[in-house]
C-alpha positions as CSV (number, residue, x, y, z in Angstrom):
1,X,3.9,-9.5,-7.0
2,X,1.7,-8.0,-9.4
3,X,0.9,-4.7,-10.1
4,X,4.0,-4.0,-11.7
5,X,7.4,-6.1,-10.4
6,X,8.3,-5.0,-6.8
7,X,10.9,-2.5,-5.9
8,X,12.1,-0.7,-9.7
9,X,15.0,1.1,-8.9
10,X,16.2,3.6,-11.5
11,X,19.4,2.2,-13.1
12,X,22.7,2.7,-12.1
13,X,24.9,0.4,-10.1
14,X,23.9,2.1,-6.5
15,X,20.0,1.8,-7.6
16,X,20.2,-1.5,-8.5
17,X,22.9,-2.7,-5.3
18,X,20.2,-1.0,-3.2
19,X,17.1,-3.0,-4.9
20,X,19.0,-6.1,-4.4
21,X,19.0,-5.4,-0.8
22,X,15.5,-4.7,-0.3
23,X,14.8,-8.3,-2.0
24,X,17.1,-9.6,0.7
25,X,15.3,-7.4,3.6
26,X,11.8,-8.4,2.4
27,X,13.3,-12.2,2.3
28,X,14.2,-11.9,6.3
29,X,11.0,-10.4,7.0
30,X,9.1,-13.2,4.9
31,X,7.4,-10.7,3.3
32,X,8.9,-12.3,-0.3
33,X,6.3,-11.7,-2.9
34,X,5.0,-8.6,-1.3
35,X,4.9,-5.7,-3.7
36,X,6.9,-2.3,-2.4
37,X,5.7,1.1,-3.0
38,X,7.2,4.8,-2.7
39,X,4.3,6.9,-1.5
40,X,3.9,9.9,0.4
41,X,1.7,8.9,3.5
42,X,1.8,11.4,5.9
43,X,3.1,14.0,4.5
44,X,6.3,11.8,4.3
45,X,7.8,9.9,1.2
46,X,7.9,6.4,2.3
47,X,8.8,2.7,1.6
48,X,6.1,0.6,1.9
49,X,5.2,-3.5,1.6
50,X,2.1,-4.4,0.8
51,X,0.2,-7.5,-0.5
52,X,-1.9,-7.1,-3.4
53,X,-5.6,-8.4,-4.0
54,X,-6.2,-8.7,-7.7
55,X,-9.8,-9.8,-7.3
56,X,-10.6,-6.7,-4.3
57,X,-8.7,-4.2,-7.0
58,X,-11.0,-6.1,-10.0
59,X,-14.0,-5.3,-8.5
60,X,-13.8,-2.0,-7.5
61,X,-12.5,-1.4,-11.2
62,X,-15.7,-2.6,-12.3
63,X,-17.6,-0.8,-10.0
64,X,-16.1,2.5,-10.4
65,X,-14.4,2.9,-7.5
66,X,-10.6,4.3,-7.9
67,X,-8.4,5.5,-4.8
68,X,-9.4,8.4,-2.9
69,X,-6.4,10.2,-1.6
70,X,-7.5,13.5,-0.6
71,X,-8.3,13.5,2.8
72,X,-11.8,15.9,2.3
73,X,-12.9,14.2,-0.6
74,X,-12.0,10.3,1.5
75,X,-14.1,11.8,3.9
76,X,-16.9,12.5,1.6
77,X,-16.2,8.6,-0.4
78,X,-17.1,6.9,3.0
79,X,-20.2,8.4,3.1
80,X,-21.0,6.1,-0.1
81,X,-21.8,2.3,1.3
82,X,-20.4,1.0,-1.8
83,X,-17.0,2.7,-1.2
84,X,-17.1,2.1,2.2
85,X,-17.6,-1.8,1.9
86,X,-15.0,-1.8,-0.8
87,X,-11.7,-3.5,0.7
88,X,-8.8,-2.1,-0.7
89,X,-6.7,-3.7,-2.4
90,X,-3.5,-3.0,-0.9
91,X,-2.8,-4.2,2.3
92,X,-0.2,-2.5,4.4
93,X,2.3,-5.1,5.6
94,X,4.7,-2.5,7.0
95,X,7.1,0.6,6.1
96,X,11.0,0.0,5.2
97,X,13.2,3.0,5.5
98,X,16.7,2.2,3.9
99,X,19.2,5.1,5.4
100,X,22.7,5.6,6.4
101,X,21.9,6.5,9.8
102,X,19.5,5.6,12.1
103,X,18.4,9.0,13.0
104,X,17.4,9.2,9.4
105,X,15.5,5.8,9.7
106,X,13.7,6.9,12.6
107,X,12.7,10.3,10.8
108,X,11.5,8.6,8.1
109,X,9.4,5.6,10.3
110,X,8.3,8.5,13.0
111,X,4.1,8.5,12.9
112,X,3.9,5.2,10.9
113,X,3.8,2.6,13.7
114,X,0.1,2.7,13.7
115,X,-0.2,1.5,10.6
116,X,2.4,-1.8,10.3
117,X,5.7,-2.9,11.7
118,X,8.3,-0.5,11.2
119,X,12.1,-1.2,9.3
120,X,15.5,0.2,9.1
121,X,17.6,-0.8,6.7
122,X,21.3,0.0,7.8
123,X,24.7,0.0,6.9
124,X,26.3,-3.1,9.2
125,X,28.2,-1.0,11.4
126,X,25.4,1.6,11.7
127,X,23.3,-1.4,12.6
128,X,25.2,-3.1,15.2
129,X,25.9,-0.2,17.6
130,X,24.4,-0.2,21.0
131,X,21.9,2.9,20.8
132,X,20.5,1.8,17.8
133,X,20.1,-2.0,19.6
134,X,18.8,0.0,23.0
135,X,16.3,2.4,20.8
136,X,14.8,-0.1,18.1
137,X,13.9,-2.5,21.1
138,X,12.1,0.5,23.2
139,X,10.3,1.9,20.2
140,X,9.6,-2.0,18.4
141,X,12.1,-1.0,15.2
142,X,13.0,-4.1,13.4
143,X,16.6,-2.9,12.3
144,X,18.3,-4.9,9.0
145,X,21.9,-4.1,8.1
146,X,24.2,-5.0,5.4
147,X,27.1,-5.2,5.0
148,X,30.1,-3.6,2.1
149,X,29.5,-6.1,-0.3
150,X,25.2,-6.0,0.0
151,X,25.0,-9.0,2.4
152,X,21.9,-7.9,4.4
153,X,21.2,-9.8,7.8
154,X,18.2,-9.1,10.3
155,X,19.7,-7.4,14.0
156,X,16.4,-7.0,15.5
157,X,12.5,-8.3,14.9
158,X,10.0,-5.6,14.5
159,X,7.2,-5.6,16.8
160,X,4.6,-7.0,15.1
161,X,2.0,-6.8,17.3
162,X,-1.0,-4.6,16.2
163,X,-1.4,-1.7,17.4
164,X,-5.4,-1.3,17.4
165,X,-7.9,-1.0,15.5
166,X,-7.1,0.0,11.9
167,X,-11.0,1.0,11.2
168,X,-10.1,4.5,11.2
169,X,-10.6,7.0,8.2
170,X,-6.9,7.9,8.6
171,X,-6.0,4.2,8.1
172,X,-8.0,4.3,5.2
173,X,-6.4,7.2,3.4
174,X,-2.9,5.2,4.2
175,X,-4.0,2.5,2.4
176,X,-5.9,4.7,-0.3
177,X,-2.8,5.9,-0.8
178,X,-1.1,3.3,-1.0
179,X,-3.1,1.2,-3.4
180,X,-3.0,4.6,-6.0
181,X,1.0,4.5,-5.9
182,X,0.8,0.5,-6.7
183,X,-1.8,1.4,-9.2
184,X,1.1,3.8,-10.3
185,X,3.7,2.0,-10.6
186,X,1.4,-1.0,-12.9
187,X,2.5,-0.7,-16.8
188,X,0.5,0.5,-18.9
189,X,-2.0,1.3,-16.6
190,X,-4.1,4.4,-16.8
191,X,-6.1,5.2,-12.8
């Protein structure tokens, strides 16, 4: 899971009961291994799993090429054909909201479904009720829940079907976002 360990939540025993659940969620989505990142893309500060290309983030290293988050000056990078060819290095596997409720989930996933399969992490008995079974089927809302003691079990599959081309410059600023928070979260590493 390089850069940096996967989810770090700050200490404390809720911080680290939550953390432990994540692991589990990531486990049921076989995502294991993937690296998780708090970035704001969108506009909205979200959980995200991504994989992690140490070679694609090498290279552009070399070559000069950090993330471009600013949506003007993205616009501006892909005029460059070395920055355009550049892969990034994070790939976005999909976007994890851990709530209470699911309208907070939902909040939190709305306008992200182009991008990756979308996850709420409930509370068992938040997960288990009939809207939220009715609503994550209709809008393709993998749901998790867990239970007192942190037991997490997946309720519903995301949709993981894609959902179109991903060759857009607004994909690209998601995942140039996205691979500056990883960067962020490495030790001891200055973007």
């Amino acid at each position: 899971m390089s850069p940096g360990s996967g989810p770090r939540p700050a200490a404390g025993p809720r911080r680290h009961w939550s953390g432990l659940v994540l692991a589990q969620a990531l486990q049921l989505l076989g995502w294991t291994g993937h690296l998780v990142v708090q970035a704001p893309v969108l506009g909205e500060p979200r959980l995200v799993a991504c994989t992690w290309d140490q070679a694609a983030h090498d290279r552009r290293a070399a070559a000069g090429l950090l993330p471009v988050t600013d949506p003007l000056l993205l616009r501006c990078a892909l005029a460059d054909p070395r920055f355009r060819a550049a892969p990034v290095p994070a790939a976005i596997a999909g976007a994890i909201a851990m709530r209470r409720t699911w309208p907070a989930a939902v909040g939190n996933l709305a306008g992200f479904a182009a991008f990756g399969p979308l996850i709420a992490v409930l509370p068992g008995r938040q997960a288990a009720r009939l809207d939220v079974a009715a609503e994550a089927s209709v809008q393709g809302i993998g749901v998790i829940g867990y239970d007192d003691d942190g037991q997490a079990r997946l309720i519903h599959h995301p949709d993981l079907r894609s959902c179109g081309s991903r060759d857009t410059w607004v994909h690209r600023l998601a995942a140039e976002i996205i691979y500056d928070a990883a960067l962020a979260g490495r030790p001891g590493h200055a973007r």
